[in-house]
N, C-alpha and C positions, 0 to 999 in steps of 0.2 A: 575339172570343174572350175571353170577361169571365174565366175562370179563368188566370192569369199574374204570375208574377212574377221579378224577378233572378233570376241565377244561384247556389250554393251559395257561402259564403266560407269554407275551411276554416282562416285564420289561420293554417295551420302547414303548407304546401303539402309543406314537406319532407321531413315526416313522414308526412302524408294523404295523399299521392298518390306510385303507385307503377307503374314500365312493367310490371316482372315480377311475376305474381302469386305464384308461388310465395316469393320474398323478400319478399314482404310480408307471405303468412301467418308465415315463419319470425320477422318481427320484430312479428308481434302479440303472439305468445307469449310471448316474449322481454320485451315493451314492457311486457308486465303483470305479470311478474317485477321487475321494477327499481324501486329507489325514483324520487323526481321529483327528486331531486339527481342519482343515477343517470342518468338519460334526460336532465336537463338538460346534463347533463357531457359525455355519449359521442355526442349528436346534437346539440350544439352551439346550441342551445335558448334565446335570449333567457326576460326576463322573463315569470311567466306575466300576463295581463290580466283584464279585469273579464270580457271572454266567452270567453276560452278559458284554461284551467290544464290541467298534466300530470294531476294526480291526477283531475278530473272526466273527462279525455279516459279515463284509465283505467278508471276506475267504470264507462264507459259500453261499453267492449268488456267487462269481465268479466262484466256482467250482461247480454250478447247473445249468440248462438251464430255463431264465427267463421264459418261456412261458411253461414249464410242469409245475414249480414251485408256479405259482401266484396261489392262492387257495381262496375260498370262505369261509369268516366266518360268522357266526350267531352271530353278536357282543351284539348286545340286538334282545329281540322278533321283527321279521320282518326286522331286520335293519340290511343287509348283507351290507358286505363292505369285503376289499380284504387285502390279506396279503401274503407274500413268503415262503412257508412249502417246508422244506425238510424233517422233522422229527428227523434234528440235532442237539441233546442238548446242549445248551448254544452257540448257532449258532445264525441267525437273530433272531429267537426265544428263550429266554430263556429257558423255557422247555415247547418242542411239544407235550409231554404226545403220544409220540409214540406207544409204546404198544397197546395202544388202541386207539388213533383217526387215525393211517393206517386202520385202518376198515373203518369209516367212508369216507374214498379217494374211496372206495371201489365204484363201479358203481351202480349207483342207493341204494345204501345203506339209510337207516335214523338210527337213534338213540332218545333212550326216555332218554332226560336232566331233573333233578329234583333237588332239597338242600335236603342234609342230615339234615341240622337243618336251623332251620328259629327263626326269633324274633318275630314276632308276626304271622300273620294268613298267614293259609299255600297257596300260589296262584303260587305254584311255578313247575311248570309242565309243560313241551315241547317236539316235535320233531320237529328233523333236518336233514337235508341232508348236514351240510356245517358243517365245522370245529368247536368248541366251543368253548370259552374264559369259563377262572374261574367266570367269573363277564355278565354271560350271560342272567342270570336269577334275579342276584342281587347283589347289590357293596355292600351292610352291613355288617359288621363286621361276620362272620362265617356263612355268607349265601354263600358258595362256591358251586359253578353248579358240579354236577356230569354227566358223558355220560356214558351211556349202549347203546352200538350197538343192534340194532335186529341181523344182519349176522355178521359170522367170514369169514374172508377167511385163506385158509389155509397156504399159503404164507404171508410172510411178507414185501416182497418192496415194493416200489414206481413208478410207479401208479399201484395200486391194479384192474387190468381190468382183466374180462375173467376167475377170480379163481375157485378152487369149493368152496362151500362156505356151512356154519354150519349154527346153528342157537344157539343165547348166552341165552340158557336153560340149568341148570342142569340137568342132571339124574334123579336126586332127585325129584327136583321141576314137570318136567313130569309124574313122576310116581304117585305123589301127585292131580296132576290133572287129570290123567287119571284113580284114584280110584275113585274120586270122579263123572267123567261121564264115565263109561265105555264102551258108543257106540260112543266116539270120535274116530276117527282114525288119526293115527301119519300119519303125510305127512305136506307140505313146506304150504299149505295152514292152516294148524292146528296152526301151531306156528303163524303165523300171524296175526292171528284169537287171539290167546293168546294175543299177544302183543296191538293189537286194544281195550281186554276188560282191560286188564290192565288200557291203557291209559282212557277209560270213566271210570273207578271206580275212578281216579286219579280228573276226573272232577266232580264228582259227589259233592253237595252242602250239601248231608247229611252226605256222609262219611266224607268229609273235617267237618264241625262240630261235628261229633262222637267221631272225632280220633284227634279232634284239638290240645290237650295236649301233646300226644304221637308224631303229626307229628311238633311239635317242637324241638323235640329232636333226632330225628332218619330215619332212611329211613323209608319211606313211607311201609305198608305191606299188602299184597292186599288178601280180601277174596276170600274164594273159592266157587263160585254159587253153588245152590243145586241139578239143572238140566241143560239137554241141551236147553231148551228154552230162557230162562234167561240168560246163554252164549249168546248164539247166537244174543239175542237183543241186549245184553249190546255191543255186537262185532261189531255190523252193528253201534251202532253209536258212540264207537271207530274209527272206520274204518274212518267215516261221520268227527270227530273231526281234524284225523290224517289228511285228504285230506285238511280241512280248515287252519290247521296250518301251511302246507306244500307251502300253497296259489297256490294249484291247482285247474284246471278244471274251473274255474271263470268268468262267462259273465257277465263285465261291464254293457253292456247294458241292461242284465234284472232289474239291480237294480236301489232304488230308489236317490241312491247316486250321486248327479254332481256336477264338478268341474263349478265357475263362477269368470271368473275375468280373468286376466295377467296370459299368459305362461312367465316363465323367469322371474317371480318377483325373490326379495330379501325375503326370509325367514326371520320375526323377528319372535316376542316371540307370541306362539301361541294361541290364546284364543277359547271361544266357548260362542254363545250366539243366543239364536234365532235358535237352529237345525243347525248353522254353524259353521264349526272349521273354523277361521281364521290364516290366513297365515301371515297375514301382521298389522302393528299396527294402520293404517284407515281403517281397516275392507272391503277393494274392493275387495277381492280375499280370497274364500275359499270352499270350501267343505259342501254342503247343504244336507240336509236331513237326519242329522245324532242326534241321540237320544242321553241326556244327559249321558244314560248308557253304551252308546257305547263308549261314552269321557272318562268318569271315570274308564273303564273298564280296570285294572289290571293282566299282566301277575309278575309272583313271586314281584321284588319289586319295579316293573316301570308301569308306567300308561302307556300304549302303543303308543296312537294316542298322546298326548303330550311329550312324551321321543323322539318318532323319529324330530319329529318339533323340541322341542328344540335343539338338538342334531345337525340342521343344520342351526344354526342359521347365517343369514348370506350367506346361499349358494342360488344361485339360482335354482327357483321350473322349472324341466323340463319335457318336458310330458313326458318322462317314469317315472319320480317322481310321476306322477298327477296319472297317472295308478296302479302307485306300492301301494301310499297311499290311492285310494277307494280299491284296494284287501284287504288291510289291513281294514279297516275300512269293510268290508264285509266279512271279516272273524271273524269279533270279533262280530257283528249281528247275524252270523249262529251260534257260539258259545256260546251263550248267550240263544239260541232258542235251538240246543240242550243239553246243559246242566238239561234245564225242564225236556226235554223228558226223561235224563236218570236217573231221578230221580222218575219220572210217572212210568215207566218201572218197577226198582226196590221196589215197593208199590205197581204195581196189582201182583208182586208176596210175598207178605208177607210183605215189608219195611224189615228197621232193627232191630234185626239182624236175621229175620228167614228167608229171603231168602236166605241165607247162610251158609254153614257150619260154627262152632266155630273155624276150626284150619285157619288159616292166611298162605299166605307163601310171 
């Protein structure tokens, strides 16, 4: 996928990123009202730098219209919160990594987020539809989030709606796998399909320990199956993975997860004890039926259901909170269930490495 690059760095996270949209429209407004002594004073505002100041961050909201502008980002797994893209460098945003996240603006678009190098074990694998921070998958030292778009569009403004649109496959890399199944046929459904088995090989629990060493060090490099079958499985729950992380299609009510206690509590520090993530530090309000493994459950370098909790510490829990956090918590259940499968999968056809070709791409 030759179109990618880091995550967005907004320099002033403080300011830039926001859970509630509506408080953040209320302090654009506000933001551009005030001098930059002003804003430096009442938001607590270090010096400005060579790529970010208040008054350019300023410039750059007055001359865009707040309501194209307010955008979606995937600040950690699951935990969207809002920010103002224009895709002007050293603007609100220090650098929007424009080039490449104008794809993502793109309608209905996702992208697969991964580290080029991690510290210890590799957990660090996503899709998005919303904008990406460098620190989306991980704040540690040289674990910086990468985005590959699946579509390009072939225009480059803002808002990317309505374009024709590519797909971010080499030449190469097509041709590579269409030697190796040669009754694929190219069409918008094929590369999808690509992109879905990518992502289960990416989840897979043998290849993350085969390739442990190497995916410390480098991008990730995906085998090539030996047949159409084995695509095709591994695709279908790609696909199953992609939809879970995207946190679509999702009936609350068939699961076995419920909310018990206070709408509108104060979020403290979150625990888990007895099948329940607790919200609160007398334990009256939380989240039941949830397995210890869904707690400790890991995307790249944050514990999921504990990162989002922490993270709002202090704010009050509201039912679309209550709603957003069993998706969340039912999506790391599904993923957990198939992850087995696509590890079953790649073992009734041989395991590793003979269900596969030797060359990698």
């Amino acid at each position: 996928m030759p179109i990618n690059s880091s995550g967005m760095v907004t320099a002033r996270d403080g300011i830039t990123i926001w859970i509630d949209k509506k408080s953040f429209e209320s302090f654009l407004k506000k933001f551009i009202q005030l001098s930059a002594d002003d804003v430096r004073s009442e938001y607590k505002l270090g010096d400005d730098t060579k790529d970010w100041s208040i008054e350019r961050a300023q410039a750059d909201v007055k001359s865009n219209q707040l309501a194209s502008c307010i955008a979606r980002v995937e600040y950690r797994p699951f935990d969207y919160r809002w920010t103002f893209y224009t895709g002007q460098a050293r603007g609100f945003i220090c650098n929007p990594r424009r080039p490449v996240l104008q794809h993502i603006r793109a309608l209905k678009n996702i992208a697969l987020v991964v580290n080029r190098q991690v510290n210890n074990e590799f957990r660090h694998a996503l899709v998005s539809r919303s904008l990406i921070d460098t620190c989306t998958l991980s704040s540690a030292t040289r674990e910086t989030a990468y985005i590959f778009p699946l579509e390009l569009s072939v225009e480059g403004g803002l808002p990317l709606l309505d374009l024709i649109k590519h797909f971010n496959f080499s030449e190469d890399f097509l041709k590579t796998f269409k030697e190796a199944i040669p009754n694929i046929n190219p069409s918008e459904e094929f590369s999808e399909k690509i992109f879905a088995y990518i992502y289960s090989i990416l989840y897979s629990d043998s290849y993350r320990l085969r390739y442990a060493e190497f995916l410390r060090i480098d991008f990730p490099r995906i085998p090539i199956p030996k047949d159409m079958k084995l695509f095709l499985n591994l695709s279908a729950l790609g696909e199953r993975l992609i939809q879970l992380h995207l946190l679509d299609e999702y009936q609350i009510v068939d699961s076995q997860i419920s909310y018990s206690g206070n709408e509108n509590i104060q979020i403290e520090k979150g625990a888990f004890t007895l099948d329940t993530i607790w919200v609160d530090n007398a334990q009256t309000s939380g989240f039941m039926g949830v397995s210890e493994k869904i707690w400790n459950y890991h995307i790249g370098g944050y514990q999921v259901c504990q990162k989002w909790l922490k993270d709002r510490k202090g704010c009050l829990l509201s039912k679309e909170d209550i709603r957003h956090y069993q998706k969340i918590i039912i999506s790391l259940a599904k993923t957990i269930e198939t992850v087995e499968q696509i590890d079953d999968v790649i073992n009734e056809h041989g395991g590793w490495p003979n269900a596969f070709l030797l060359k990698e791409i």
